[in-house]
Structures are given as C-alpha cells and as structure tokens.
MARKOLTI-124832 format. One line per field, with one value per residue (C-alpha): residue in one letter; x, y, z negated; residue number from 1. Coordinates in steps of 0.02 Angstrom, whole numbers, plus 50000, padded with zeros to 5 digits. Layout:
res: [a; ...]
px: [X; ...]
py: [Y; ...]
pz: [Z; ...]
n: [NUM; ...]
//
This chain:
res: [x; x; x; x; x; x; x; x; x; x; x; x; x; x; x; x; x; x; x; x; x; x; x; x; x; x; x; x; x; x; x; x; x; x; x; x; x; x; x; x; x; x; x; x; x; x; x; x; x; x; x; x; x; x; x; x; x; x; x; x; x; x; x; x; x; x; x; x; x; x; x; x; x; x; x; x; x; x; x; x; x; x; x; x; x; x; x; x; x; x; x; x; x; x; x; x; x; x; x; x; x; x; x; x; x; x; x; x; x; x; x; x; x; x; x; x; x; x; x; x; x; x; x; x; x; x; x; x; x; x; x; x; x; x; x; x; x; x; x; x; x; x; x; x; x; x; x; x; x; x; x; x; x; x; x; x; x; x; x; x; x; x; x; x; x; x; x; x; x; x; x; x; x; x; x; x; x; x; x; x; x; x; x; x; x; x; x; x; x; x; x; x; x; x; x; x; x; x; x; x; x; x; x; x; x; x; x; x; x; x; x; x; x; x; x; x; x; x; x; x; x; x; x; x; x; x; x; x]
px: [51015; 50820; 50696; 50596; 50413; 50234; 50070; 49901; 49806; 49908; 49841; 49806; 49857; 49914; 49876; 49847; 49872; 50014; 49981; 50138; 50129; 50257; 50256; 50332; 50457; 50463; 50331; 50376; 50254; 50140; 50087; 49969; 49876; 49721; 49734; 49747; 49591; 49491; 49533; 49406; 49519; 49487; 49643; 49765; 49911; 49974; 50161; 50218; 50411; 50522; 50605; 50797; 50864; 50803; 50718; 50821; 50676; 50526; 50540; 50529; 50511; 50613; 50647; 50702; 50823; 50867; 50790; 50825; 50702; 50650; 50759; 50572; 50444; 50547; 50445; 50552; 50614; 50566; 50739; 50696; 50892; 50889; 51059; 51180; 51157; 51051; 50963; 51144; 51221; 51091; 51183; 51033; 50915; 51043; 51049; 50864; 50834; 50941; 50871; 50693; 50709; 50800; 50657; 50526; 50600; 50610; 50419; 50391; 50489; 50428; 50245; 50237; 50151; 50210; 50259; 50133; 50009; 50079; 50033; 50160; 50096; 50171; 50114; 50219; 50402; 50365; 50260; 50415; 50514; 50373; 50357; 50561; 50569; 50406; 50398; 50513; 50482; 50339; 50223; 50039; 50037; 50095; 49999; 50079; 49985; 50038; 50200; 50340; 50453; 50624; 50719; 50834; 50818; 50661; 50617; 50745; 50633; 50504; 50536; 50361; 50396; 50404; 50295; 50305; 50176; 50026; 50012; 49888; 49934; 49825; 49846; 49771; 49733; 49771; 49932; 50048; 50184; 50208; 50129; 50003; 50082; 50250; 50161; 50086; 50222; 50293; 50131; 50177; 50383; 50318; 50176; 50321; 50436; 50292; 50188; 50016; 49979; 49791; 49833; 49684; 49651; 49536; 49512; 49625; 49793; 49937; 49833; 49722; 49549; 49380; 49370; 49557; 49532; 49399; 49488; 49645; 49519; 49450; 49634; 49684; 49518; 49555; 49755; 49738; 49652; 49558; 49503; 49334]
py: [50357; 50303; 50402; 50530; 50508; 50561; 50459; 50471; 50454; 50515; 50459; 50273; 50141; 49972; 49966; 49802; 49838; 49961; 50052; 50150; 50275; 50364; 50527; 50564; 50677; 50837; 50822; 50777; 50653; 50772; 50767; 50574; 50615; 50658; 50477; 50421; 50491; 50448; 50268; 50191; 50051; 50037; 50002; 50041; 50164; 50252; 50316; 50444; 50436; 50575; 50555; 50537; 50701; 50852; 50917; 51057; 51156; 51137; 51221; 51093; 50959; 50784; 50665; 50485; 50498; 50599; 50639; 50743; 50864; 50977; 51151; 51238; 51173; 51046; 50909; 50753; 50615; 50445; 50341; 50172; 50164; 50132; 50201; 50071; 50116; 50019; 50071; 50010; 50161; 50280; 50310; 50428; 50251; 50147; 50247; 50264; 50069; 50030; 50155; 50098; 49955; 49967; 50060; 49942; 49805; 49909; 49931; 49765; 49817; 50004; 49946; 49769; 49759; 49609; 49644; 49519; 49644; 49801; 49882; 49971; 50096; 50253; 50378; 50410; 50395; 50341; 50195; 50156; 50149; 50057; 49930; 49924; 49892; 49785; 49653; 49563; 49594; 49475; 49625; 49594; 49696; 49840; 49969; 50083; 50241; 50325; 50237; 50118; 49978; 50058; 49890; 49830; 49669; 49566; 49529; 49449; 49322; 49275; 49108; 48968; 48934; 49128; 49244; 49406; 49521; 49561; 49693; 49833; 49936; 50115; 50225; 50361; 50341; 50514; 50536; 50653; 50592; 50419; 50355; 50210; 50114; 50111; 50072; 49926; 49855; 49871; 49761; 49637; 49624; 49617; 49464; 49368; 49359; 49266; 49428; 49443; 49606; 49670; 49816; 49951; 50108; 50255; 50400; 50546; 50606; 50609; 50606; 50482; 50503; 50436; 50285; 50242; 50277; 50162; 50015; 50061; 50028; 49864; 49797; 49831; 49778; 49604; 49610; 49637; 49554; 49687; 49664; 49760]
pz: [51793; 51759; 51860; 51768; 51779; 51727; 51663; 51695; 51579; 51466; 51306; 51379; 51225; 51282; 51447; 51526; 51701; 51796; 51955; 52013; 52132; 52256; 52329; 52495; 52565; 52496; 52388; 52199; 52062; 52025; 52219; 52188; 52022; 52108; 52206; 52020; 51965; 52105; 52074; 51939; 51868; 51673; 51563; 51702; 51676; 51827; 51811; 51950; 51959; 52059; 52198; 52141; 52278; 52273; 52467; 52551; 52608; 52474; 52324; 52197; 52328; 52303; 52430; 52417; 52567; 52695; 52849; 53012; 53043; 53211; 53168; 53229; 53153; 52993; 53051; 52995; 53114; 53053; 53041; 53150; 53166; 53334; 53350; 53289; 53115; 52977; 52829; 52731; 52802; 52730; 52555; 52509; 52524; 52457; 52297; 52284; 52301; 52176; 52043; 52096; 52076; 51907; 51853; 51911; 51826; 51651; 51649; 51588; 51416; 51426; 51443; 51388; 51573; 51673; 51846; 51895; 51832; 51925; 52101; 52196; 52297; 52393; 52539; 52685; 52621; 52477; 52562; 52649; 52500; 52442; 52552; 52568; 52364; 52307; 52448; 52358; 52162; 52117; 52091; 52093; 52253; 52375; 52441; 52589; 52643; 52794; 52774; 52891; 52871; 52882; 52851; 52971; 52911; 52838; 52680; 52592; 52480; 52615; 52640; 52645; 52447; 52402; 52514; 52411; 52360; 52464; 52539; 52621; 52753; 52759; 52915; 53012; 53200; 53224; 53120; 53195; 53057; 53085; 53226; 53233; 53358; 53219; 53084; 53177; 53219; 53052; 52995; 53123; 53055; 52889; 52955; 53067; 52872; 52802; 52697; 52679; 52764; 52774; 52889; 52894; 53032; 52969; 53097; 52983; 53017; 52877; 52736; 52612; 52652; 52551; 52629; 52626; 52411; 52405; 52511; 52389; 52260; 52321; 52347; 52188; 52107; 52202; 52141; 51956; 51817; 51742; 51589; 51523]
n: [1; 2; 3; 4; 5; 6; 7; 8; 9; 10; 11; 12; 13; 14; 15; 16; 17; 18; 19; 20; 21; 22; 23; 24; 25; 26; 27; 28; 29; 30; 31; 32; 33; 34; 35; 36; 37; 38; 39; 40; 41; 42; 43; 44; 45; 46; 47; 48; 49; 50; 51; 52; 53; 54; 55; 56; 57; 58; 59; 60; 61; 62; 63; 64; 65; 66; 67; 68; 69; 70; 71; 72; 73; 74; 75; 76; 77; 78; 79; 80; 81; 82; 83; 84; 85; 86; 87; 88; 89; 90; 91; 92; 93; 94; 95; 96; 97; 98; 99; 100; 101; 102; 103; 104; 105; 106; 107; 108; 109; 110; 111; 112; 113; 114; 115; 116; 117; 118; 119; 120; 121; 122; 123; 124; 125; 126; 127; 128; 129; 130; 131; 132; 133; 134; 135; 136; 137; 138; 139; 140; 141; 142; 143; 144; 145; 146; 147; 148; 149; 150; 151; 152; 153; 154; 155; 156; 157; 158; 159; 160; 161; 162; 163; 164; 165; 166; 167; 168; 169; 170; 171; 172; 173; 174; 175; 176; 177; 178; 179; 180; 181; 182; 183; 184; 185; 186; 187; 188; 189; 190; 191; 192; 193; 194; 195; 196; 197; 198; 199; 200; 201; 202; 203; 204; 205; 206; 207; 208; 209; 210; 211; 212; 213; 214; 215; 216; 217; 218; 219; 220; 221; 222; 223; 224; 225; 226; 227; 228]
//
C-alpha cells in the first residue's frame, strides 16, 4: 500500500528540488503546510504523506506507530526500548518503515526528482521516523525537529566510504515531549556511526519556532542545488 499524500504548492510544474515533510503522532499531513510556506525555497515541491495507522484518541489523527501513553493526561511515552525489546518488535514501525521507504524511493519516477535532490524532514515522531528512514537513502539531507533516534541499532550504511545523509538536529531546551538530554544523546549515536549531525538548541518547548524555520531554511538552502 503507497502512502497517500498532499503537495504544496499545488500547481508547482517540474520541480527541481523535493522537500518531504512528516507529521508526528496524532497529527495527520495537513499538520506541516504552514512550515512549508514559511520556507522560501523556489522550485521546491513539498509532499506531506500520512501516517500509515490511524491515532486512537485524535479524531482524524494518524500515527506511524504505537505508543503508550499516561491514562491521565495521553501524554505518550517515548519507546527507548530499554526493556529487552527493540524497535524489530514494534510491528506498527516495522510496517511503517517499509512503506516509507517504498514511497521515498518512488519519488524519483513520480517527480523525476533524484533522491540526491530531496530533504527528509519530520517533527517529533515523524523526525524519528525520519531520522530512522533517510540516514541511509542517499537523500540530499535529513532534518529532525523535536524528534529521537529510536533505533536499536546504528545506521546500517555508515561505514568511512558511505556516511549517509547529513543531518540537522532542531530541539527545544524546554521540551516537555522529548527531552533534551535524549535527543542529545541521540545526536551523539548518530555522530559515533560516522553521520554528519549539526545538532541545534532554541529556548521553545515541543514546537518549531522562527528561528528553528530559518536554520531549517539555511540547511536546506546549503543541501540542495537550487536553481533560480
């Protein structure tokens, strides 16, 4: 099953550059359009794909996998699988890699868009999933916004001869989602496997601030040849 997804702008012809763009958990793709037109990138189409599951408390709300969440307030638990388990065991993620990554590669043919020219980016679980997925594609670059490495394992293609995308970390100091401290040592996993990581504090909480746009902006800016 391919992922259903949205564009913006809509009516872009030939675009020479991708910038994809995933929405965390219980949100759904219309939740990152506004990112995508705060971002000034000429010729660039942005595709917004859904989350394959749909959330069992947000109306309309999709999910990439599944979480555990406080029974007061729903607040989700961040898997570090700590427990014994891995990421393998999460069938939810399992499923949702594979059709991600399906997708991904079928841009190239959809778009005529090389994945050299594309940006994966995501916010919270879906800059997990983003960061899980595009590290190892040969994408242009990754972009994770309030998001984690929920890997048990590294990268698999980070070895001296093939590093894998760059990528840029965005995080609040204050984030009462994903905390700092996990996200930093997510950076420094990702670093000890050989990525490129430029990993980036702002003082907000769970969210994508001005000044974390415009460093989005510069990253991409230095990522893709744009082409007036």
């Amino acid at each position: 099953m391919s992922l259903s997804f949205i564009t913006y702008p809509q009516d872009l012809q030939q675009p020479q550059t991708l910038f994809v763009l995933l929405h965390g958990w219980g949100a759904n793709h219309q939740d990152l359009v506004s990112i995508a037109a705060g971002l000034h990138l000429p010729h660039c189409q942005f595709l917004f794909p859904n989350a394959p599951f749909p959330h069992p408390h947000a109306p309309n709300g999709r999910m990439w996998y599944n979480l555990e969440t406080d029974p007061l307030t729903l607040m989700p638990t961040i898997p570090w699988f700590q427990d014994g388990t891995t990421d393998k065991d999460n069938v939810y993620l399992q499923r949702s890699r594979s059709e991600l990554t399906e997708w991904l590669l079928s841009l190239a043919t959809i778009t005529g868009v090389p994945l050299t020219q594309t940006l994966l980016a995501g916010f919270s679980q879906g800059g997990a999933m983003a960061l899980d997925v595009g590290v190892d594609l040969g994408l242009a670059g990754v972009i994770s916004c309030s998001g984690y490495w929920h890997r048990s394992t590294p990268p698999e293609n980070s070895s001296a001869d093939r590093r894998g995308a760059p990528v840029l970390m965005i995080h609040g100091k204050s984030d009462p989602v994903i905390p700092l401290r996990a996200a930093y040592d997510s950076a420094q996993q990702l670093q000890r496997s050989g990525i490129l990581v430029d990993f980036v504090e702002y003082g907000m909480g769970h969210e994508i601030q001005l000044p974390a746009l415009k460093r989005m902006q510069q990253f991409a800016e230095s990522r893709l040849l744009l082409l007036s």
